[in-house]
N, C-alpha and C positions, 0 to 999 in steps of 0.2 A: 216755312218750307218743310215739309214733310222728308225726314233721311231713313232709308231702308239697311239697315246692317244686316248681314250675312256673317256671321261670327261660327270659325270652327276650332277649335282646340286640337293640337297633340300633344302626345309626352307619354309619360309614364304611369303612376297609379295616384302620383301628386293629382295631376291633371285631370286624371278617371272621377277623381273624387274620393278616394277613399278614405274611412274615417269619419265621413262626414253624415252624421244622424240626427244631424238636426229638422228642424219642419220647414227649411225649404223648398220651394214649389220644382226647384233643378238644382239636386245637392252638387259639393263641390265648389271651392271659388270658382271656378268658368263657369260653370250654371248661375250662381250668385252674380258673376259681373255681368251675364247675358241678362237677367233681371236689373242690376243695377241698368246698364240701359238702356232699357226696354221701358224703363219710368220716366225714362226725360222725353217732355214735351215733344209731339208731332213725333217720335220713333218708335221705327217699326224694326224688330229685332229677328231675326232667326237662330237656332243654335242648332249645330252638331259637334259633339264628339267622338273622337277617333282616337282619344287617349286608350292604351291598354297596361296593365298592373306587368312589373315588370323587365320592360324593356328598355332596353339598353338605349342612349342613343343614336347609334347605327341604325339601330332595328325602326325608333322611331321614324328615321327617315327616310331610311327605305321603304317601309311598311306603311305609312302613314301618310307623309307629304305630299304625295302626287293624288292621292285615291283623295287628301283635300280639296287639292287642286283641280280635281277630274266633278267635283259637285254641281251639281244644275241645279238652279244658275249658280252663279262662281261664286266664292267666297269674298268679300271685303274683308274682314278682320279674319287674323292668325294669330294666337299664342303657341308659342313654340316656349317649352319647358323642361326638360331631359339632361340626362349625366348623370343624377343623384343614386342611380344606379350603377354608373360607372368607378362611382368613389369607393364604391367598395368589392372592387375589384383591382387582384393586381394587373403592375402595369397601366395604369392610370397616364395617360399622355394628356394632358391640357391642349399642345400644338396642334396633338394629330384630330382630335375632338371640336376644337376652335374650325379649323379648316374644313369642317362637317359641315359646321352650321356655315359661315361665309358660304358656304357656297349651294344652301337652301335658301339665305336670303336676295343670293342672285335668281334663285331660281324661281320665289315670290315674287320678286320684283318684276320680274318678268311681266308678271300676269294683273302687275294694275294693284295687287290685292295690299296690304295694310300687316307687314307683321312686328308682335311683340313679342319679345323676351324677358323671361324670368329666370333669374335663378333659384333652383330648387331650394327648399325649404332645408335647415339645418336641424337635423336630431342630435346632433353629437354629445348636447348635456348630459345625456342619461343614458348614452352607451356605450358598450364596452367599444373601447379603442376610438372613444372620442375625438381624441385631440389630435390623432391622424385624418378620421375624417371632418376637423372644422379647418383642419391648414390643404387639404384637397380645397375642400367646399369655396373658402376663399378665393383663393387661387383661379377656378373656375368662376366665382362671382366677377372677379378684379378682368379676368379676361371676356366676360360674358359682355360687361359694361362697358370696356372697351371697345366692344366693335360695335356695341349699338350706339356709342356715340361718334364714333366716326361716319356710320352711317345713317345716322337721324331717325334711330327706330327707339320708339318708346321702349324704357326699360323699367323693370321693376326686381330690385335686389332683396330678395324674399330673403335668402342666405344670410344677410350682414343686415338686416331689421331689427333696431335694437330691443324689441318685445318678443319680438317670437322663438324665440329658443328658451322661456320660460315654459315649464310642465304645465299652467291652466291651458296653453296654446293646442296640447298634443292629447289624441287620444291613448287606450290601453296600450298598445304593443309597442311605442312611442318612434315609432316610423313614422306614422304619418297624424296627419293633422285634425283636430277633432272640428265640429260645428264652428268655434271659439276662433280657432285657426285659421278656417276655411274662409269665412264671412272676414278676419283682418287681409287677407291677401284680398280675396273682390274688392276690396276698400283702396287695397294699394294699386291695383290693378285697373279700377275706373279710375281715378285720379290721372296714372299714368297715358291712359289711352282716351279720354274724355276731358271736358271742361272742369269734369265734378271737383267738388276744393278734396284736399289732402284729410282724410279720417283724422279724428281725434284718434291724440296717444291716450293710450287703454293703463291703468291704474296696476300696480302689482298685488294681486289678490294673496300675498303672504304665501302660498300652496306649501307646506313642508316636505321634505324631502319625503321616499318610501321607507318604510319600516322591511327588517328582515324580510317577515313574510312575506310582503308584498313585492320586494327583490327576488327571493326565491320562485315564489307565482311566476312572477314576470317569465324569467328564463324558463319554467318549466314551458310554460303556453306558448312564447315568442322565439327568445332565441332558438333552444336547441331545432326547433322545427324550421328553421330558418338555415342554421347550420348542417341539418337534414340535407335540403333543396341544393345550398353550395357543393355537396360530396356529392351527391346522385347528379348533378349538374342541371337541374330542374329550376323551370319559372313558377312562381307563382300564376304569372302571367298561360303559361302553354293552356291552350286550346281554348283561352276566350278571344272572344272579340267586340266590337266598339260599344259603347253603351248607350249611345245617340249616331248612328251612322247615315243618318238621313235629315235633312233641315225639319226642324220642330220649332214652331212660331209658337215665341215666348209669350206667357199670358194665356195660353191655352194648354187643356190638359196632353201631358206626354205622352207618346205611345209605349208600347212595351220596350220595356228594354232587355238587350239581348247579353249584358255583359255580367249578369250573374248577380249575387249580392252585393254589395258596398260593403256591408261591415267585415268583410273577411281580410283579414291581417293581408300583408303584400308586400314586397318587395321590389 
């Protein structure tokens, strides 16, 4: 029997893809798992994305979740991914954010459509005021899991993966996730939402830590431009928009995309 997916992504610049240079056909894990399948026998896949670099998750769902839900024809699969911008901001409420989502998953539910949660990916190894943001991160993971298994929605705890918070996982600015990265969450990701078996655990490639210079580099190109955006109160995100905003049937070539370069650092 032939199954037709409809798969749209939201979130943030995890979700957008960013980071991700590698030579696949739809960069990003959501592109990656819309390929992952799109290769299993008799399915027919569609992709949009509606993830923007970024935003908060408020902004995701008000900005995002209904313009999913409004696509013709309708969506079957939703990954829903967002906060990891929130953690680095004060004021961090888990309750008030938790009670965000609850009540988008009523709001998919609604509609027949199929959604999955992830928690955001963990950078804290290698930056400054780490260990604030991996006890957020957690926190948010531990509650994120929680409500998807109380209500039966595929989860995938990217946060708390015991491989990805190694440096081969992450690209330059070490926010977000490089090719390496991207292609392990699709893995974690089809697993979760498909038949497909659980990816092999991936080996520790030794990577050494950065040398001075490559510390100092770091901050000159990432942080400080980062700490820029928090004091002027600017997104990385202001004034793009989605990078797949229209169903694009996987297997064939993409159209243009309107959401600017990938490789640009983000937030």
């Amino acid at each position: 029997m032939h199954e037709t997916i409809r798969y749209v992504a939201i979130g943030d610049s995890f979700s957008e893809g960013i980071g991700d240079a590698g030579p696949a056909p739809l960069p990003g894990w959501t592109g990656r798992l819309a390929s992952g399948m799109a290769a299993a026998p008799d399915t027919g896949v569609s992709y949009a994305n509606l993830a923007v670099r970024g935003r908060l998750l408020a902004g995701v769902i008000d900005g995002q979740l209904e313009a999913a839900l409004a696509l013709d024809p309708a969506p079957t699969l939703i990954t829903f991914c967002a906060g990891g911008n929130d953690m680095l901001r004060p004021g961090y409420d888990v309750p008030a954010l938790l009670a965000l989502v609850e009540a988008a998953a009523d709001r998919v539910a609604i509609t027949g459509a199929r959604l999955a949660l992830l928690s955001p990916a963990d950078p804290s190894a290698r930056l400054p005021l780490g260990s604030l943001i991996n006890r957020r991160g957690n926190a948010w993971a531990e509650a994120l899991g929680t409500l998807a298994r109380r209500r039966g929605l595929p989860f995938v705890d990217v946060s708390r993966d015991p491989h990805l918070r190694r440096a081969e996982f992450w690209s330059d600015d070490r926010l977000h996730m490089n090719a390496t990265g991207h292609q392990r969450v699709a893995e974690l990701a089809l697993h979760a939402v498909t038949d497909a078996p659980a990816p092999v655990e991936p080996t520790d490639d030794g990577r050494s830590r950065a040398r001075l210079g490559e510390e100092l580099r770091y901050y000159r190109e990432h942080v400080l431009p980062w700490v820029r955006r928090r004091v002027t109160r600017r997104s990385s995100g202001d004034g793009r928009s989605a990078t797949f905003p229209t169903w694009t049937p996987v297997g064939q070539p993409a159209g243009p995309q309107s959401g600017g370069r990938r490789d640009q650092p983000a937030t």
